[in-house]
C-alpha positions as CSV (number, residue, x, y, z in Angstrom):
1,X,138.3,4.0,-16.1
2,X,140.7,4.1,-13.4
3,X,137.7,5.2,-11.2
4,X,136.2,2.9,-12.2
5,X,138.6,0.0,-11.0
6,X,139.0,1.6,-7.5
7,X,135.5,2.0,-7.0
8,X,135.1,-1.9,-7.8
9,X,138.0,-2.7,-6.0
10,X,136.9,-0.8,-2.0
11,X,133.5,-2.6,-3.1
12,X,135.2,-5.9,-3.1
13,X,137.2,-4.8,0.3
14,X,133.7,-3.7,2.0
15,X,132.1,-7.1,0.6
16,X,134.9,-9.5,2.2
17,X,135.1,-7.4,5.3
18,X,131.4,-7.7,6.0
19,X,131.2,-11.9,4.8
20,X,134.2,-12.5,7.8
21,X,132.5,-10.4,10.5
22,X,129.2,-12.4,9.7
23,X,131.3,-15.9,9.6
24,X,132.8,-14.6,13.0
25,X,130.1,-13.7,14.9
26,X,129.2,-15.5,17.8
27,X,126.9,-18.2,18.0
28,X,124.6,-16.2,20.1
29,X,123.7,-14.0,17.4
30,X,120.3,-14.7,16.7
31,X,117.8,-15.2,13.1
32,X,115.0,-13.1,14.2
33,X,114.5,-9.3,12.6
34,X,115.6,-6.4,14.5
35,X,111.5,-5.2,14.1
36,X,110.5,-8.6,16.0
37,X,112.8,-8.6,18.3
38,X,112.1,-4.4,19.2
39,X,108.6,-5.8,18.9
40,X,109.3,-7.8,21.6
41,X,110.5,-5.7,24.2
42,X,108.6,-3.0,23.6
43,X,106.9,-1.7,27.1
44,X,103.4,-1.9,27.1
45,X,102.9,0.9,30.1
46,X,100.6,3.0,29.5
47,X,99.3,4.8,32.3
48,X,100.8,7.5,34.3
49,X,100.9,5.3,37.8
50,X,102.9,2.5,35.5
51,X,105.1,5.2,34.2
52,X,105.7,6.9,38.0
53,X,107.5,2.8,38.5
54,X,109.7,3.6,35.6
55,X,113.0,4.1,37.8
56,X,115.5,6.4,35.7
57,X,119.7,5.1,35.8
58,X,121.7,6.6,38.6
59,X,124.9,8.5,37.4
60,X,127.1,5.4,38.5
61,X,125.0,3.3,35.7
62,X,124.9,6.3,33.0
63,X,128.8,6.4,33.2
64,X,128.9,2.8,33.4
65,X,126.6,2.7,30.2
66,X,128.6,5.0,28.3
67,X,131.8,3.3,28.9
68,X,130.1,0.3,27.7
69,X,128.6,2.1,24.8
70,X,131.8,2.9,23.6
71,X,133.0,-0.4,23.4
72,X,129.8,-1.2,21.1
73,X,130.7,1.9,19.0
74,X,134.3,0.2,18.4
75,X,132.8,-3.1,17.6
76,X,133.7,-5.0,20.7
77,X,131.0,-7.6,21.3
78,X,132.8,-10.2,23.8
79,X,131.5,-12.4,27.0
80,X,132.8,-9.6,29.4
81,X,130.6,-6.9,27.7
82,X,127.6,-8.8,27.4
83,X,128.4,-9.5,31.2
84,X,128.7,-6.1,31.8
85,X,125.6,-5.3,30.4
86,X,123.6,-7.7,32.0
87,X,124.7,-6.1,35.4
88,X,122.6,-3.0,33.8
89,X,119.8,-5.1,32.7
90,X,120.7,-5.5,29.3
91,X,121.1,-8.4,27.2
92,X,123.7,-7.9,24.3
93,X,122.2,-9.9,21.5
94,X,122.5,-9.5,17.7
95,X,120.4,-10.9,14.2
96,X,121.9,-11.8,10.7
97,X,118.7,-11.7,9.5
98,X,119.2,-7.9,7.9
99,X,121.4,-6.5,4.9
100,X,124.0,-6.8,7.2
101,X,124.7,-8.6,10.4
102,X,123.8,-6.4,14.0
103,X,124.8,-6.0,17.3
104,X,121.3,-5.4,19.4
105,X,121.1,-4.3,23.1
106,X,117.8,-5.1,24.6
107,X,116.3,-4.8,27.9
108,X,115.8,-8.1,29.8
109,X,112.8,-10.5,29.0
110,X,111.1,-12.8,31.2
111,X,113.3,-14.7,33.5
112,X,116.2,-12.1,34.0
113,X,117.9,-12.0,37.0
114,X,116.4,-8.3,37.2
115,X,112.7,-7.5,37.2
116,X,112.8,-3.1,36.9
117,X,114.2,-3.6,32.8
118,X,111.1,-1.7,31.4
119,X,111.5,1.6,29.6
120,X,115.7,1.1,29.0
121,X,115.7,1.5,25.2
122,X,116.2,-0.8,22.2
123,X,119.7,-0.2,20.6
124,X,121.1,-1.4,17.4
125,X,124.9,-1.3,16.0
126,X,125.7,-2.1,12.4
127,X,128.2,-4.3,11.9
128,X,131.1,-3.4,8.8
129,X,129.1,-0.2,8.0
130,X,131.3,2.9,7.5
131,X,128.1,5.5,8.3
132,X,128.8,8.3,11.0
133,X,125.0,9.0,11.0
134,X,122.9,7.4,13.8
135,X,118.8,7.4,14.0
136,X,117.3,8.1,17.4
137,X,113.5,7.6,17.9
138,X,112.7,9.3,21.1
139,X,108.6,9.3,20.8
140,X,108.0,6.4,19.1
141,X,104.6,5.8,21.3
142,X,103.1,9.2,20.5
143,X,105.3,9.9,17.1
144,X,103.2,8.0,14.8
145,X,104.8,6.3,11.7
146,X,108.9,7.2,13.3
147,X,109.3,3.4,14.8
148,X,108.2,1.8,11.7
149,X,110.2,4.2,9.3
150,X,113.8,3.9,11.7
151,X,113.4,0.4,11.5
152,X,113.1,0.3,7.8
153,X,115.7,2.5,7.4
154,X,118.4,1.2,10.0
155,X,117.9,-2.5,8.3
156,X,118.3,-1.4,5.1
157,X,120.3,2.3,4.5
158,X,123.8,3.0,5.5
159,X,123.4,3.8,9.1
160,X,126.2,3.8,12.2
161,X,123.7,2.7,14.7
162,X,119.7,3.4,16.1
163,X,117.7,3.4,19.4
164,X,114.2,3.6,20.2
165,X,112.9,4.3,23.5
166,X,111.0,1.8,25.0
167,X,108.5,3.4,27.7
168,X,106.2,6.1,26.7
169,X,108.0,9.3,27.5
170,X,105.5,12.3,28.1
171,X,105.5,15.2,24.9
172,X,105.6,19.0,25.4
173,X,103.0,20.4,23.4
174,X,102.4,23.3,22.9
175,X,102.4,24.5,27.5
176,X,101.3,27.6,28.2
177,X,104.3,27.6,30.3
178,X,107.1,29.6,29.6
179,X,110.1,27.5,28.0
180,X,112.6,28.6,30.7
181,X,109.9,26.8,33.0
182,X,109.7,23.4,31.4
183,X,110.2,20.6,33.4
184,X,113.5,18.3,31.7
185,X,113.1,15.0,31.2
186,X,115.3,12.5,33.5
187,X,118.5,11.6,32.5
188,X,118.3,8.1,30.3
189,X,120.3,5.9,28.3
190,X,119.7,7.1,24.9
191,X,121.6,10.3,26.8
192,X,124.7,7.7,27.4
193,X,124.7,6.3,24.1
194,X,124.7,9.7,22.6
195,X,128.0,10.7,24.5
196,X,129.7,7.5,23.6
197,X,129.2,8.5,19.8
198,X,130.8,11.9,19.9
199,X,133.5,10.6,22.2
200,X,134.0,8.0,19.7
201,X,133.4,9.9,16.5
202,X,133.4,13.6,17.0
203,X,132.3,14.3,13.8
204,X,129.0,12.0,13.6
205,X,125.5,13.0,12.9
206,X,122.3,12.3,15.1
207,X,119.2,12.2,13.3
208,X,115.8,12.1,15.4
209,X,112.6,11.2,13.9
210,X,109.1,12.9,14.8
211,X,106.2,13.3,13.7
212,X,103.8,16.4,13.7
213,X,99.7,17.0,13.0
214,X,99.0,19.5,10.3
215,X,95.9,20.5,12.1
216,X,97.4,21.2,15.7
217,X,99.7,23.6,14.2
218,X,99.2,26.8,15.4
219,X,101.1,28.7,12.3
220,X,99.8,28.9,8.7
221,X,103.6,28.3,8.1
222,X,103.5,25.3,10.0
223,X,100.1,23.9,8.9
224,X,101.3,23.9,5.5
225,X,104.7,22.3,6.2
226,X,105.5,18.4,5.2
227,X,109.2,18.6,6.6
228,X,109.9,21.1,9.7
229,X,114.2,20.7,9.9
230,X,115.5,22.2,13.2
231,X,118.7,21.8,15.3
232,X,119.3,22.9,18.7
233,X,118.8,26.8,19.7
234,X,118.6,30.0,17.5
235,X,121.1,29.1,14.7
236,X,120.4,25.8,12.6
237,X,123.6,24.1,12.3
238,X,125.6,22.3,9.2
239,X,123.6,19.7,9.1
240,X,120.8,21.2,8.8
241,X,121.9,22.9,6.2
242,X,123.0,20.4,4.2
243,X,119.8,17.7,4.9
244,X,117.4,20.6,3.9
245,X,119.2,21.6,0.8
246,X,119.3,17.8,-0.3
247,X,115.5,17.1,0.7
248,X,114.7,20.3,-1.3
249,X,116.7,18.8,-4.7
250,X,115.3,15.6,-4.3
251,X,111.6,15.9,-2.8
252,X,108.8,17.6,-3.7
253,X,107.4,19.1,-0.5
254,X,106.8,21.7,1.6
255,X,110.4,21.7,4.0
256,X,110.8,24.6,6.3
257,X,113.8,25.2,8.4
258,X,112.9,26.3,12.5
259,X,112.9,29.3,13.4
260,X,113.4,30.9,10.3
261,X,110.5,30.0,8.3
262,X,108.8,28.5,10.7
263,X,108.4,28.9,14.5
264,X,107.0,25.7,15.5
265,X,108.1,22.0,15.8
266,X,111.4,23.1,16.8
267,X,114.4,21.9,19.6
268,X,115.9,24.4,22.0
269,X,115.5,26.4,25.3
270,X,113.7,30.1,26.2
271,X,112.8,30.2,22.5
272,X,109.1,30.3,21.7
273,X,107.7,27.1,19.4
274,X,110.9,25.3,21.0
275,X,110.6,22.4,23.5
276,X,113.5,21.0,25.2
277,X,115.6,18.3,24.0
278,X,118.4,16.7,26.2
279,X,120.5,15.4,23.3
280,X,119.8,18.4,21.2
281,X,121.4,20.4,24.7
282,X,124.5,17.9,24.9
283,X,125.5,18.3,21.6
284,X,125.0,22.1,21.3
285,X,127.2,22.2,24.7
286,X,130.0,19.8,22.8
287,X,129.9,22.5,20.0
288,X,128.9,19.3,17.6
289,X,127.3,20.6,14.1
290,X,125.5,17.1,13.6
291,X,122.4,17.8,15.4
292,X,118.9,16.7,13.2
293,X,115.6,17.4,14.8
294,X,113.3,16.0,11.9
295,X,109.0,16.9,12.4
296,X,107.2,14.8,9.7
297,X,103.6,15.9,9.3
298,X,101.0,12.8,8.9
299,X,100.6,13.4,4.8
300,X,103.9,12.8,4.1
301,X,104.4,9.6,6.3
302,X,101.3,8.4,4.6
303,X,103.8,9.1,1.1
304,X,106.6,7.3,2.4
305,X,104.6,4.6,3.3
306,X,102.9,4.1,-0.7
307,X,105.8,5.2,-3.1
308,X,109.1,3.7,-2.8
309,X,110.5,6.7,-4.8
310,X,110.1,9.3,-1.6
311,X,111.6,6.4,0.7
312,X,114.4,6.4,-1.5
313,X,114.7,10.2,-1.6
314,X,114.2,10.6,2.2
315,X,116.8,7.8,3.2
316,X,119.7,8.9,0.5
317,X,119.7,12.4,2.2
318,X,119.5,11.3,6.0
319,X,122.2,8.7,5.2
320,X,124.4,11.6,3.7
321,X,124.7,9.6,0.5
């Protein structure tokens, strides 16, 4: 019974904490979904020769952005940081229109005072939420089903924070180069954004959504997978272990674990069936044990998409609940 009260009673706490933050927000917080406005900003570049204008962020504006970021990770959402942002070609925006209010970083639309904002990212911060767990969606325009399913789960799961790219960023697959001779991807935001986390919250789990074709696989062990779990490099970390031991109570799928049972679909470097992954590499380097690489394969996206009861299962586990 006594449980019981204090379980009732940090409900209460959480509930009044969250109803002032949303009667404090600024007025500039906006009604519309965090889907319509990623929706709107979403680059619509396509071909290689629009991608080539795609100018990556110096060092001077990564740093800047990860100072910045850290401020967002502590909650500050003040005229000098969204004036500070906007220097970077960001507007700092937010939307009460989800379970719980959000802070939302979006490039500049039409009539900015800066014209090269494509391809920055789409970041979201919950506000009130005690999650240490963010969702990063680095593929969304060649990941089929991962933009859809981080939005649903960001609005309505206990999540820290989530970012989408917003330019279609080239995929490895499968080069018949060898690893040590892959070409890395430019530094980006998504790279900042990741560093303000652990500097904020050492302890904090990333989880990236992909997805993965059944049929492309080159591995019976692959094509037969739903769920391929990696981290980053040769030894799957903590939270690996714990998300595949959860999905395997609570789902009824195929889940493998890279490389040990499968050899595919995996993040790392000089390892074959690995492709490179800059936030995989960061947080390997910081010695962080909350690295998730998640491959879906296109049968179980279609799942989550008709029964609620996966969704649920699939969410509870990434959201460590």
């Amino acid at each position: 019974m006594t449980h019981y009260r204090e379980t009732n009673k940090r409900l209460l706490i959480r509930a009044l904490v969250v109803a002032g933050l949303m009667l404090s927000l600024p007025q500039w917080v906006m009604a519309e979904t965090i889907a319509e406005m990623l929706n709107a900003v979403r680059s619509t570049v396509s071909s290689e020769e629009d991608q080539k204008k795609i100018t990556p962020p110096t060092e001077k504006e990564l740093e800047l952005a990860e100072r910045l970021f850290r401020r967002l990770f502590v909650g500050e959402s003040g005229p000098d940081l969204r004036h500070k942002w906007a220097e970077l070609g960001f507007e700092l925006t937010g939307t009460r229109s989800e379970s719980v209010p959000m802070l939302v970083l979006r490039e500049m639309g039409e009539g900015a005072t800066q014209t090269d904002f494509v391809g920055k990212g789409f970041f979201v911060f919950a506000i009130g939420r005690d999650s240490k767990t963010v969702l990063q969606v680095p593929h969304s325009f060649h990941d089929p089903g991962t933009e859809d399913l981080a939005l649903n789960l960001m609005a309505n799961n206990n999540f820290r924070a989530a970012v989408w790219n917003t330019a279609p960023a080239g995929l490895p697959t499968h080069p018949t180069l060898l690893p040590e001779l892959y070409e890395k991807p430019a530094k980006d935001y998504m790279l900042a954004f990741t560093r303000a986390q652990m500097t904020v919250e050492s302890d904090s789990h990333v989880v990236q959504l992909h997805s993965f074709d059944q049929k492309k696989m080159y591995s019976t062990s692959g094509s037969h997978a739903d769920i391929i779990l990696s981290g980053y490099g040769e030894q799957p970390n903590q939270a690996i272990g714990w998300l595949g031991r959860c999905l395997k109570k609570k789902l009824d799928f195929k889940i493998r674990t890279f490389p040990y049972e499968v050899q595919e679909m995996g993040a790392g470097t000089n390892m074959a069936g690995a492709t490179y992954n800059a936030i995989g590499e960061l947080m390997q380097k910081e010695e962080s044990q909350g690295f998730v690489h998640l491959g879906m394969s296109g049968i179980f996206r279609e799942e989550l998409r008709t029964y609620p009861q996966v969704q649920k299962a699939l969410f509870s586990c990434l959201s460590r609940e």
